[in-house]
TIRO-2110 file (N, C-alpha, C; in Angstrom, 1 decimal):
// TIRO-2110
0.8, -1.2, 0.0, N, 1, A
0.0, 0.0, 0.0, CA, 1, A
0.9, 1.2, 0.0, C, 1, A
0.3, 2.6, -0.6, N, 2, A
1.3, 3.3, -1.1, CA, 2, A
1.3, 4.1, 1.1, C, 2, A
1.8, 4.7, 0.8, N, 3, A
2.2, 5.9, 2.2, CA, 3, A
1.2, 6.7, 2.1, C, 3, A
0.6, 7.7, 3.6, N, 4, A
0.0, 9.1, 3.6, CA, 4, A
0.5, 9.8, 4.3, C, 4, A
0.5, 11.0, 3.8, N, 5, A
0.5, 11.9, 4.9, CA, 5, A
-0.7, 12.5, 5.6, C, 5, A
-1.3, 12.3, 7.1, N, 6, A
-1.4, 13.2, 7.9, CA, 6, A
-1.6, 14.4, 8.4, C, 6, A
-2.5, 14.6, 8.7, N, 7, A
-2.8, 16.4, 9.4, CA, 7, A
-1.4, 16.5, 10.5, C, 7, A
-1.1, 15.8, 10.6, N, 8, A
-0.2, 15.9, 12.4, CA, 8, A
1.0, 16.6, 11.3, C, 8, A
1.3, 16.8, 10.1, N, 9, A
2.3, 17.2, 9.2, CA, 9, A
2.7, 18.4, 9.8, C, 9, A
4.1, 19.0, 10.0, N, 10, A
4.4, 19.7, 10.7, CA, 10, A
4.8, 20.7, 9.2, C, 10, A
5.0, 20.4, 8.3, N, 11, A
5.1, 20.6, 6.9, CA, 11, A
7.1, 21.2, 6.6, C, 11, A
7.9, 20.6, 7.4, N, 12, A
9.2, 20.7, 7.8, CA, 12, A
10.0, 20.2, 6.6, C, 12, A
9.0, 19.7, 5.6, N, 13, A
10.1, 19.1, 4.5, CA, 13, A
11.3, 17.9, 4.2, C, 13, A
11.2, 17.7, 5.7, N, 14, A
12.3, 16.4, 5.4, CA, 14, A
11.8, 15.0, 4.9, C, 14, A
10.5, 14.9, 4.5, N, 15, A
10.6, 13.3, 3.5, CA, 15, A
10.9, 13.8, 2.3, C, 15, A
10.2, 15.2, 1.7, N, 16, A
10.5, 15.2, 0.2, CA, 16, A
11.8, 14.7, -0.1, C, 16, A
13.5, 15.5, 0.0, N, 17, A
14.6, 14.6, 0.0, CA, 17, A
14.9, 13.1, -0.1, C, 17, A
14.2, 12.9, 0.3, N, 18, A
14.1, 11.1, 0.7, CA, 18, A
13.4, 10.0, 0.1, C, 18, A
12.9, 10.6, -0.6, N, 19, A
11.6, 9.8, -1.8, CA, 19, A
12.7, 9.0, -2.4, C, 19, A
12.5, 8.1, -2.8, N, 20, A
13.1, 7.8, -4.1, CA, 20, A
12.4, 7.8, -5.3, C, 20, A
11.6, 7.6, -5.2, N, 21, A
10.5, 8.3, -6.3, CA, 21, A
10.2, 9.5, -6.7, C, 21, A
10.5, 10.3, -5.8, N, 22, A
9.9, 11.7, -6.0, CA, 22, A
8.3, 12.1, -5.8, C, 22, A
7.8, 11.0, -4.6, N, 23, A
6.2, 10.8, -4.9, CA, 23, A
5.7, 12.0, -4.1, C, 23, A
6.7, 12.6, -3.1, N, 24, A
6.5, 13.3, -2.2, CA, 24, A
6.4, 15.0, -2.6, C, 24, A
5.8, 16.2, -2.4, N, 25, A
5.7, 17.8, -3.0, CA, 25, A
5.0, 18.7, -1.7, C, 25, A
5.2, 19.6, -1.9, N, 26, A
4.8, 20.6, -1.1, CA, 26, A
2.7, 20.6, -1.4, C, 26, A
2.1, 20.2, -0.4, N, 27, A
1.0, 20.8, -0.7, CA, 27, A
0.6, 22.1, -0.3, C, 27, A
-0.8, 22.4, 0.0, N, 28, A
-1.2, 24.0, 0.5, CA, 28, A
-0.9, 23.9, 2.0, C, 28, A
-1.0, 22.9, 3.1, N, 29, A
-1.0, 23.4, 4.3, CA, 29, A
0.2, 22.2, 4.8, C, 29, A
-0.1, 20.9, 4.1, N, 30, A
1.1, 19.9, 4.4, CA, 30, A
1.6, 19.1, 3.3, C, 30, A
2.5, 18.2, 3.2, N, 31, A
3.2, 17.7, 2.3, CA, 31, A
2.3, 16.8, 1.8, C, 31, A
2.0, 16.0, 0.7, N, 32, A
1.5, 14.9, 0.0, CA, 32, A
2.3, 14.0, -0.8, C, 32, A
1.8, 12.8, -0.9, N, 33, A
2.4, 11.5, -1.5, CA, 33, A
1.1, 11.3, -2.7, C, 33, A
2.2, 10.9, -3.7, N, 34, A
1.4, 11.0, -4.7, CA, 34, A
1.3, 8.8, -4.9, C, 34, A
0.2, 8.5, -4.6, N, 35, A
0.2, 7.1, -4.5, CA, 35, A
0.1, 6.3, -5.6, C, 35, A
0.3, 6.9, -7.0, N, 36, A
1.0, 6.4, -7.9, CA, 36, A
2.2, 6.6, -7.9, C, 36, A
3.1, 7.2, -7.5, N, 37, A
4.6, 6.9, -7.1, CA, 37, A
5.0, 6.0, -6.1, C, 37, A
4.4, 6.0, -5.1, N, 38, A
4.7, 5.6, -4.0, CA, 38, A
5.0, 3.9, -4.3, C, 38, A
5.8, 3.4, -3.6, N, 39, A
6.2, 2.3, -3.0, CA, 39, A
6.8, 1.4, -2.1, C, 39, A
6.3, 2.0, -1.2, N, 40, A
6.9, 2.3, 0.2, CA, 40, A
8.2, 1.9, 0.1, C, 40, A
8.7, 2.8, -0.8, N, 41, A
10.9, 2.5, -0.7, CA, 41, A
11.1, 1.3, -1.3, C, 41, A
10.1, 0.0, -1.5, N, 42, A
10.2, -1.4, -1.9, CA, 42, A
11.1, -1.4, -3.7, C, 42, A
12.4, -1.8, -3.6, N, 43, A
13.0, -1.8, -4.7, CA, 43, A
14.3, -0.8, -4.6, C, 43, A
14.5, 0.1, -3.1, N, 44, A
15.1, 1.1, -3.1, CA, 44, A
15.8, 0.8, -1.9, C, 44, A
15.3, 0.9, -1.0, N, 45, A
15.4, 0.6, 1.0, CA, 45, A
14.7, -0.3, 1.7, C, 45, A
15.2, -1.0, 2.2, N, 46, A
14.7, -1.9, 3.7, CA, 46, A
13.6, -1.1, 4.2, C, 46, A
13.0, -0.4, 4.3, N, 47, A
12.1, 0.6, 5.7, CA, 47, A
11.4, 2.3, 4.3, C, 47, A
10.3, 2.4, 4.4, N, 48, A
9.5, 3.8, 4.1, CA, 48, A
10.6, 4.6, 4.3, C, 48, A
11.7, 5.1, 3.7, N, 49, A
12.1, 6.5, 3.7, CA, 49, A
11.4, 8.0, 5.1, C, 49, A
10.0, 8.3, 4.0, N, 50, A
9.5, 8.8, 4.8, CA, 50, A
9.0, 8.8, 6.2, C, 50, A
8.6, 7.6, 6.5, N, 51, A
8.2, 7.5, 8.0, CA, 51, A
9.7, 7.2, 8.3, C, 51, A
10.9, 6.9, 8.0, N, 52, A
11.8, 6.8, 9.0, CA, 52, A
12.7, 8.3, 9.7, C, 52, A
12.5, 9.5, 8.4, N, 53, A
12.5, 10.9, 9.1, CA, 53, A
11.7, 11.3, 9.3, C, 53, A
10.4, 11.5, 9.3, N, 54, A
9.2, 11.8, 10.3, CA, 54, A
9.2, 12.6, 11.3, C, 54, A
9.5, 13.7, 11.9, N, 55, A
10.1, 13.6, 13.3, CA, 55, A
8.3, 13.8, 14.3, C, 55, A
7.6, 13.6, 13.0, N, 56, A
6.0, 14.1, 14.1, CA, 56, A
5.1, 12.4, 13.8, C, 56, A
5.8, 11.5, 12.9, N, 57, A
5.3, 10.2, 13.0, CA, 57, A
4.1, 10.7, 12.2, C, 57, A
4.1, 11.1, 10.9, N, 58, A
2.6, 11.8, 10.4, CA, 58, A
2.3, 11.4, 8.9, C, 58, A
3.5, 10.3, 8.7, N, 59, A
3.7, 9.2, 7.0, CA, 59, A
3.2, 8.0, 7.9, C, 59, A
2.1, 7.6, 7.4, N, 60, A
1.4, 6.2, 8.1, CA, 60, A
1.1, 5.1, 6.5, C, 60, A
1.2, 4.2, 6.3, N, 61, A
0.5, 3.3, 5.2, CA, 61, A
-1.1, 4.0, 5.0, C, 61, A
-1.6, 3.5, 3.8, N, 62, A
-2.9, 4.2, 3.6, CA, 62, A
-3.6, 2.9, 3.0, C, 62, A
-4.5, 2.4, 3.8, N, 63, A
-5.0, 1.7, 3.9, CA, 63, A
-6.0, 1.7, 2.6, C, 63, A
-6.8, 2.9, 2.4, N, 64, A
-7.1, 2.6, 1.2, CA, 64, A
-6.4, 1.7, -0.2, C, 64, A
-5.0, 1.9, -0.3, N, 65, A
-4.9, 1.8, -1.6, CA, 65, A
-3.5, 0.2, -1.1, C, 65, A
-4.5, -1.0, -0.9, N, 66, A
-4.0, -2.0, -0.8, CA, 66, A
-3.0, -2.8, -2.2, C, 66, A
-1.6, -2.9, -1.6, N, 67, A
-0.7, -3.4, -2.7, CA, 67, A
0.3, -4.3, -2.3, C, 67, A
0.7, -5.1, -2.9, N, 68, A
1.2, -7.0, -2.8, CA, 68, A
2.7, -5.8, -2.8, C, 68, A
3.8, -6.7, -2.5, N, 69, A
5.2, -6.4, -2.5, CA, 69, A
5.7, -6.6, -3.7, C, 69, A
5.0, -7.8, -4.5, N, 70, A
5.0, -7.4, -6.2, CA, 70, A
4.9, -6.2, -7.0, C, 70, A
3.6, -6.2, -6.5, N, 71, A
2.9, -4.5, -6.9, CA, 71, A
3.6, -4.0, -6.7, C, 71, A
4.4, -3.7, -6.2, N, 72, A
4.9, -2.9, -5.4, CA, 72, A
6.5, -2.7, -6.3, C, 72, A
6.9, -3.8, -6.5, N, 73, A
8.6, -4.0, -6.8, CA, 73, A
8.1, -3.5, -8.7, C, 73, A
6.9, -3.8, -9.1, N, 74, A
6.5, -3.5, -10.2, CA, 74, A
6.6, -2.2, -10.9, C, 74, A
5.9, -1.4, -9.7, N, 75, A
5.6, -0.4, -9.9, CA, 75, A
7.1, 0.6, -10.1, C, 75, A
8.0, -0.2, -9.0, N, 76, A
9.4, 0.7, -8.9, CA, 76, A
10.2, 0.7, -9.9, C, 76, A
9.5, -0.7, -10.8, N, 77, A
10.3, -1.1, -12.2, CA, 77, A
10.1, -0.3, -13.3, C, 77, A
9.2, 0.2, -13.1, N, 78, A
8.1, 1.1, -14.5, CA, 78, A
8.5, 2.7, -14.0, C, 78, A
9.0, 3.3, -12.7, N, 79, A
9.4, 4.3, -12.5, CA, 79, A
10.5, 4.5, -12.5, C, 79, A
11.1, 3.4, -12.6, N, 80, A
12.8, 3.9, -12.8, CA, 80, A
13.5, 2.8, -14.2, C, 80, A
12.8, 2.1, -14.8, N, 81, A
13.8, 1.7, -16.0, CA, 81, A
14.5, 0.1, -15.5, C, 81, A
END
C-alpha cells in the first residue's frame, strides 16, 4: 500500500529529500504522496524512507490503496527503468 500523509504534518520538509520516487511535494498546508509513485521504498530501501525521518510520525501506510510487495517492486520497475 502506497504511504499518507497526515494532518499531524508539521510541513518541515524532510521526506520530500528522501523519496526515491519523487512521490512526495509541497501541498497547500502539508506535504502529500502521490500514491502512484509511491512504493513504500520497496526496490530502493529496507524501511519507508519517509516514515523513518518523520520527526511528528505523520507518513502512516494508507489503507485505502491495498498493494502485494509485487505490486509494489513493479511499480518501482516502470518508474525507474
Amino acid at each position: 500500500m502506497a504511504y499518507k500523509i497526515t494532518e499531524e504534518c508539521i510541513n518541515c520538509g524532510a521526506c520530500e529529500p528522501e523519496c526515491p520516487n519523487q512521490a512526495i511535494s509541497a501541498g497547500d498546508t502539508i506535504y502529500v504522496i502521490d500514491p502512484e509513485k509511491c512504493t513504500e521504498c520497496v526496490g530502493s530501501h529496507d524501511e519507508s524512507q519517509c516514515k523513518a525521518v518523520c520527526p511528528v510520525d505523520a507518513c502512516i501506510p494508507d489503507s485505502d490503496r491495498q498493494e502485494s510487495r509485487e505490486d509494489l517492486q513493479a511499480k518501482y520497475k516502470r518508474l525507474h527503468g
